[in-house]
N, C-alpha and C positions, 0 to 999 in steps of 0.2 A: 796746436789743436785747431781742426776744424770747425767756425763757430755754427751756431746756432742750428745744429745739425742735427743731433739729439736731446730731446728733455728727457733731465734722470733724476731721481729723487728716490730716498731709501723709505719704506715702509714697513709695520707692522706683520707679524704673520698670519696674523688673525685678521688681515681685510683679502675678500676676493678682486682681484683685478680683474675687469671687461675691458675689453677691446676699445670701445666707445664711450668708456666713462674714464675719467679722469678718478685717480685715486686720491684719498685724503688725510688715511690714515698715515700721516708721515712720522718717523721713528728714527732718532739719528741716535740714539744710545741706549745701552739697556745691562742689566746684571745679570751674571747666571753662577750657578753652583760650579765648582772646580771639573766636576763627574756626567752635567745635566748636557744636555742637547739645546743649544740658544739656538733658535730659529728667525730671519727677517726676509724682507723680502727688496730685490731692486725693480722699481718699474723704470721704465725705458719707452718714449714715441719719439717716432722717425717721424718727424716734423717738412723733412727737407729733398728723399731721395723717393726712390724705386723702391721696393723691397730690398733690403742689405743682408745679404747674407755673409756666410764666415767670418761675423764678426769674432772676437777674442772677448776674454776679460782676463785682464792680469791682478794682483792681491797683493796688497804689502802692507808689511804690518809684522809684530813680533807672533800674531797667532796665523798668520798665513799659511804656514803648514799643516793646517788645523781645520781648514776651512772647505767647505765642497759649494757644488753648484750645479743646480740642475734648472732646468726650463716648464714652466706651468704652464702646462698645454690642454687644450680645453678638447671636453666631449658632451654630446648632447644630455640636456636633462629633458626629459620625454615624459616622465609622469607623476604627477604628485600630488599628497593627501589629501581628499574632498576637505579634509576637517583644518583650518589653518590657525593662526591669527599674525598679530600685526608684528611679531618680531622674526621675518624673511627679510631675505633680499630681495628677492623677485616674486612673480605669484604665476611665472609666465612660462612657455616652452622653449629654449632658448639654447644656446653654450653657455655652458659652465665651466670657470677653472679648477681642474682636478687632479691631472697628472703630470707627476714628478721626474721627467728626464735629465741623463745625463746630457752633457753638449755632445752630438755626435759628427759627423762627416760635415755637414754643414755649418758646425759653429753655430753662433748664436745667431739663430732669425729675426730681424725688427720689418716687421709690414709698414708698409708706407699708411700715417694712419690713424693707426693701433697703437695699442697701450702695451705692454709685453713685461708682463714680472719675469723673474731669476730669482729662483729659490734659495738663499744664501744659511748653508748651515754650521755651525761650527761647534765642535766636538773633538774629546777624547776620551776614551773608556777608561783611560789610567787617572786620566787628570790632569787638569789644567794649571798651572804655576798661576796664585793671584796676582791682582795689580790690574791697571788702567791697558788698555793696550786701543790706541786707533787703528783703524784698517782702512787703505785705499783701494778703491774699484776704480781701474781704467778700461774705459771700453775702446777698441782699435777696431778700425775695419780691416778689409781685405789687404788692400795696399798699408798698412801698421802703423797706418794715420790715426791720431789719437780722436775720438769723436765726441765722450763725453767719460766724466768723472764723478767719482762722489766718497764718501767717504762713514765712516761708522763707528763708535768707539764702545769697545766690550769693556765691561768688570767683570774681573774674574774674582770673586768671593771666596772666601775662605771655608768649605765646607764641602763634606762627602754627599750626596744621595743613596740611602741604604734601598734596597732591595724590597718591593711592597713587600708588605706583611700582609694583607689579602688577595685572593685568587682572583685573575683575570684572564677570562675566558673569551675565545673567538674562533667560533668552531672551524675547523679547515677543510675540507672538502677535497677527498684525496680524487674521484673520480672526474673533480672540473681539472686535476695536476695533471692526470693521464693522458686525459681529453685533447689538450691546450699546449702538450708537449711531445706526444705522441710516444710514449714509452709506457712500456705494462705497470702496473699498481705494485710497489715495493721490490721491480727489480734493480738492479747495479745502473742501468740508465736513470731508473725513477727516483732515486736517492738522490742524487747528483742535481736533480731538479730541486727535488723536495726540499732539501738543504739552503736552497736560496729563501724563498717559502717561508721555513722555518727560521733563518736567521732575521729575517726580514722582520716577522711575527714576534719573538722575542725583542729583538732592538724597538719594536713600539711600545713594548711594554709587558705585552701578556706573556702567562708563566704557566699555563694550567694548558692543557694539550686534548681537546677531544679525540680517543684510540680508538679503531675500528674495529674492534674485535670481529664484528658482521658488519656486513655493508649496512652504514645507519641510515635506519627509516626514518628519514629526513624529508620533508618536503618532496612526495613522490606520493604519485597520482595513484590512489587504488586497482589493484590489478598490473600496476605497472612498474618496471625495475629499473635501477640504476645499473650502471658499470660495478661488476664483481670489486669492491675493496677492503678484502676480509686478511686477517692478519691470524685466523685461523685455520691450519692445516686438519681435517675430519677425514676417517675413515671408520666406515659402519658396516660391518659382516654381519648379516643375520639383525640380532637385536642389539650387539654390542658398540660400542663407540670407541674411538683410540684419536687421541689430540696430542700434535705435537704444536709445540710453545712457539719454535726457534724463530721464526719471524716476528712474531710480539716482543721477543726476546729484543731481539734486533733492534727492532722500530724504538722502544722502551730505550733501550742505551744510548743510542743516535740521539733521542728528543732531549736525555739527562744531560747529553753531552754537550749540546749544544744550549743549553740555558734554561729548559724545563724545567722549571719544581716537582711541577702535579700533574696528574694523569687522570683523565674522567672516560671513565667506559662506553661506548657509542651505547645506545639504548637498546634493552632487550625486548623492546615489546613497541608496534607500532605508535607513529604519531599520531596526537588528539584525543589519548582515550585508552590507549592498550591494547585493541581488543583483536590484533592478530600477531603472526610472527615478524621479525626483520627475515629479508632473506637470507637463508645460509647453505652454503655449498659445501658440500662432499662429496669424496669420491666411495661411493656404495658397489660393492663386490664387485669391485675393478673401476667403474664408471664414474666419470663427475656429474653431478646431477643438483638442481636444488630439492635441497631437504625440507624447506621449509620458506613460510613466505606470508602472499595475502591470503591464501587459500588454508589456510591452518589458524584454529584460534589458537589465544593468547593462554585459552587456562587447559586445551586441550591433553589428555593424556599422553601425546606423544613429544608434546614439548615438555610437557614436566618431567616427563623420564629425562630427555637431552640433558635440560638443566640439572637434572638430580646428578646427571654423569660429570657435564662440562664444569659447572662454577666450583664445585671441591676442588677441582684438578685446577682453575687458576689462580683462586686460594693457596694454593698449593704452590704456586709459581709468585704468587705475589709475596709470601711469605720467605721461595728462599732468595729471593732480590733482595729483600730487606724493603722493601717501598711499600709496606703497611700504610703509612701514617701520609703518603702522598697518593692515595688512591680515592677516586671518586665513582658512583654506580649510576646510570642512570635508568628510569622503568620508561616511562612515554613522557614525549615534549606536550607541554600545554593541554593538562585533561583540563575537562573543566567537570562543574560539581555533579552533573550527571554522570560521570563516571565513577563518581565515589567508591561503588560496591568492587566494579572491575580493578581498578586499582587496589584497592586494599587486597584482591584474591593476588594479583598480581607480587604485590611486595611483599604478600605470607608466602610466598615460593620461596622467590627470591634471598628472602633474610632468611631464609631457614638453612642457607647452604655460603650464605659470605658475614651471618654473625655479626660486629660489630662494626662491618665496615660500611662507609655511611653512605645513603640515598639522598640523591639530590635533583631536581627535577622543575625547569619553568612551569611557573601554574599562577595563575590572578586569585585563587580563594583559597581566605586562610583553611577554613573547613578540613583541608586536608592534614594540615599541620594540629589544626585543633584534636582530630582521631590522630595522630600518632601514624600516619600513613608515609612524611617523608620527613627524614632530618634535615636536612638543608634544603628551604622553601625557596625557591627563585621567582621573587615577586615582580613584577612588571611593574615602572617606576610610578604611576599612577594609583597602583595598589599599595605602596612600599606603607602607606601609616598603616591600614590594618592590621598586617605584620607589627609594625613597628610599636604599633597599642596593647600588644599583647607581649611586649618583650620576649622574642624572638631573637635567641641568643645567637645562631647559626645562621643568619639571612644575606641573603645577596639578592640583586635586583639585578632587571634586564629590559632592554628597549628593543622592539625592529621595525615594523613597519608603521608602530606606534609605539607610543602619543606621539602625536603631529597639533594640536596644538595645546593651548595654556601653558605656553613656555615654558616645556618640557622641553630639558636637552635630547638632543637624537644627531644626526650624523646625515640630512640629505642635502644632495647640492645644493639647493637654495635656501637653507639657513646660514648665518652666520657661522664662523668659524668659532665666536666666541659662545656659540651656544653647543657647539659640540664641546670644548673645551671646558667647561665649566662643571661637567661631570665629574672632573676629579675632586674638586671643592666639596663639591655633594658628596660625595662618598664617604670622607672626609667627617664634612658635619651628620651625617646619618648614622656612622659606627658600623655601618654594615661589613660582611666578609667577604664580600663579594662582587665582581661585575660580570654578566654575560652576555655577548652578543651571538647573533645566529650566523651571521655572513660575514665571514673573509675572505673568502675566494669565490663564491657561489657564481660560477659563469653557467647557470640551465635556465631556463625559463621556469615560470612559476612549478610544483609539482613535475618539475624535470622531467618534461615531456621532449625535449628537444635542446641542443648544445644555443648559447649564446656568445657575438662577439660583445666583449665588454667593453670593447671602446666605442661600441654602437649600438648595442643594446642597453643601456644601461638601467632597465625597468622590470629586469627579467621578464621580457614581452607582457609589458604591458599591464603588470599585475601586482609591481610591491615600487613604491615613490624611488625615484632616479637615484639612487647612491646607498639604500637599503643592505645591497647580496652581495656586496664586498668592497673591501678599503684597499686591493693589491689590482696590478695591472699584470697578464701575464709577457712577458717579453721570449728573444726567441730563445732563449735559455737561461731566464729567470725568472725576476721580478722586477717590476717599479711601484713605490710607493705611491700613493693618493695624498692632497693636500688633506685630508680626512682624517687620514692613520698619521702625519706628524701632528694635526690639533689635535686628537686623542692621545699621542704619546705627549705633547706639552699637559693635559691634563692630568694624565700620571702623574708625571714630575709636580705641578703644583702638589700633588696627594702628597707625595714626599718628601718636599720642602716642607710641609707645614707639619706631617708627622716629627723632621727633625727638629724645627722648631719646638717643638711639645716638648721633645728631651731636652730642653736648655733653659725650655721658660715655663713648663707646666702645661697639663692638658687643659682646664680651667683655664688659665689666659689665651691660648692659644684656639680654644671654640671661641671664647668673649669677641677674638680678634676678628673670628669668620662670621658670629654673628653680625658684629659693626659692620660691616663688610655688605651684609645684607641678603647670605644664602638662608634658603631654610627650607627643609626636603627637598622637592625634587624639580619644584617649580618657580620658588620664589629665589630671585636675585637680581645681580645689576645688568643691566642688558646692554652692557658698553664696553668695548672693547677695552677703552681707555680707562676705565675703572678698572678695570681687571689686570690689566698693565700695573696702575697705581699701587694695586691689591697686593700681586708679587712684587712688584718693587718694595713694598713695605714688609715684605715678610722677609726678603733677601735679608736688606738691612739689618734686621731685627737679627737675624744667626748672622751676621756679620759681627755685631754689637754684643752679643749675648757671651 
């Protein structure tokens, strides 16, 4: 071995590695469920050369087959929330570590320098055989000179991870797929994308699938339109309407097939309020044309007819799927209480033609729920006790571009990893059904005035905090993961370690255990990685022992 060539030291997944700082969180062992995704990290400074490239890492160990590795590569963080407080990393404009590569043509890169993590994850969806297992990392250079080593040792626990039992949402953005891959919206190319996307999006966790019925009026600038991504076929002679299914069909099966539970409807009536159309295209006595849009309201008579024609006929289609009981409706994102009256006009259409099947819709005031206007209220986490004071059986929460601060979990590059993570505890201790975020893929600028690179834009120019519009990187014909989307998938799993915990030791011991612990709503808890390390490691134990 070449000495003193490189310093290597195995870490935590939940610390960001810089360039110029030295890391601290050191981590040489750790437990994981037979079924979970155990995540750490190796940091690595070239103390001694040039930049080294092609370097290797070889693995040994009885889970070494098991085991992947990609490189955390850093993108600029450009903008972030006027409102802070003291648990950040930085407060500064800076690089951030965020993106998760494979090793490619160049093997592993150490700058003469710099600090350089290696994303180390180990996994298997069948399951892992329990027991002790160390793991060796040898790193070699070009010439297969050994440079540095280090080593790690997994338990592997006795116990499954079941499948959450609440819906987690993370809207997808078919027109940033199109954009970013250059194939039409749901053809034979765009599957083929979409599919990475999509597995990608379920392996973090979420199960609940935002569906386009019309291109969703989503963050887009009045007057102004996105890329056509409607999964409904219209043809209108005269006053009559004729909808064919077969691409919802399509998309519907494909999402099932690939590990979707639930299905939630893009929304029928614009963002903020309701108070016009989504755009929707048809082709009218021969011609494609849009039918409807900014220019048409929301309670207008020509839209109520559409509706009175279109939602019987996907009742009609949801009915002979059989996916009743996994269908979700949405009316407009985030009204607030001035829109009271509109929405309630809005949701008397609507329920008069889809009956029992439920409405669900982000909003901060109970008010709405209080009139009986949506079943399922998606409370922004700030809001979550109002709801939660009035025993709101159906509730799910959601965070984007806030809260930013009082130590509310959220997801931007320069928080802690463990405060993204921590959301699953919360979920957890709150009983709620629910998570929602807005951004998974969102590569537009604010109000999708214009396409974004996201390894350089990452603020959607300039207008939502650096790590906000999405947790996926698009690659040239896929995806990569965000250090972001694996601490949001570690917080799942905590959700469901300590659900299976509850089947072995009782719901009561097992909140008592999350109380001690020191969560409570949405903002109170331990602001330490290492704690929360301790946290899981004592719940492992605990279904280990149980």
């Amino acid at each position: 071995m070449l000495e003193n060539v490189i310093k290597i030291k195995t870490l935590s997944s939940m610390e960001k590695v810089f360039p110029r700082t030295e890391p601290t969180a050191v981590e040489t062992s750790r437990s994981m469920l037979q079924n979970e995704k155990l995540n750490f990290q190796i940091a690595l400074y070239n103390d001694a050369y040039d930049t080294m490239k092609r370097n290797s890492i070889e693995i040994q160990g009885g889970l070494a087959p098991f085991v992947s590795v990609r490189t955390v590569e850093y993108v600029p963080g450009t903008y972030f929330p006027l409102v802070e407080d003291e648990y950040y990393i930085k407060h500064e404009l800076t690089i951030y570590p965020d993106v998760l590569k494979p090793l490619g043509s160049l093997g592993l890169v150490l700058p003469r320098f710099q600090w350089k993590s290696v994303w180390i994850s180990v996994y298997n969806e069948q399951g892992l055989p329990t027991g002790s297992y160390p793991l060796t990392f040898t790193v070699k250079n070009e010439a297969g000179e050994v440079v540095a080593e280090t080593s790690y040792t997994v338990e592997v626990v006795k116990g499954f991870l079941e499948p959450c039992d609440i819906k987690l949402t993370n809207w997808m953005h078919y027109d940033s797929i199109a954009h970013k891959h250059n194939v039409k919206p749901f053809s034979n190319g765009y599957y083929k994308v979409f599919e990475k996307y999509l597995d990608a999006y379920v392996g973090i966790g979420f199960n609940t699938l935002l569906t386009p019925l019309f291109t969703p009026p989503l963050d887009t600038a009045v007057g102004h339109e996105r890329l056509t991504a409607q999964l409904i076929d219209i043809k209108k002679d005269g006053g009559r309407y004729a909808f064919n299914f077969a691409k919802l069909k399509k998309f519907l099966r494909f999402a099932f097939k690939h590990g979707v539970r639930y299905i939630e409807f893009s929304h029928l009536f614009t963002q903020w309020g309701g108070e016009f159309c989504p755009k929707i295209m048809a082709t009218v006595d021969g011609v494609e044309q849009r039918i409807f849009g900014w220019d048409t309201s929301a309670t207008s008579v020509e839209y109520k007819e559409f509706l009175s024609a279109f939602l019987p006929a996907l009742v009609q289609v949801i009915d002979e799927m059989g996916i009743r009981e996994k269908c979700l409706f949405h009316l407009t994102d985030e009204p607030q209480e001035k829109h009271l009256e509109n929405y309630a006009k809005c949701r008397q259409l609507v329920k008069s033609h889809i009956g029992d099947l439920p409405i669900m819709d982000a909003m901060s005031h109970y008010a709405f729920y209080e009139q009986g206007l949506v079943d399922i209220p998606v409370a922004i986490t700030p809001t979550y006790q109002d709801f939660a004071d009035h025993n709101v059986e159906n509730l799910f929460v959601y965070y984007c571009c806030g809260p930013a601060g009082d130590s509310y979990s959220n997801r931007f590059f320069n928080m802690p990893s463990q405060r993204t993570r921590i959301l699953g505890i919360q979920l957890y201790q709150s009983g709620v059904k629910g998570f929602l975020h807005w951004g998974y893929n969102f590569y537009n600028s604010a109000y999708s005035l214009c396409e974004v690179d996201p390894y350089a834009v990452t603020d959607a120019g300039g207008m939502f905090p650096s790590g906000d519009s999405y947790i996926v990187y698009p690659t040239k014909d896929g995806v990569d993961l965000s250090l972001r989307a694996e601490s949001t998938r570690e917080g799942f799993q905590d959700y469901q370690a300590l659900r299976l915990l509850e089947k072995k030791i009782g719901k009561d011991k097992t909140k008592a255990l999350v109380a001690e612990f020191g969560v409570d709503k949405f903002n109170v808890y331990p602001k330490s990685l290492e704690a929360h390390t301790s946290f899981r490691e004592k719940i492992n134990m605990l279904i280990k022992n149980s």
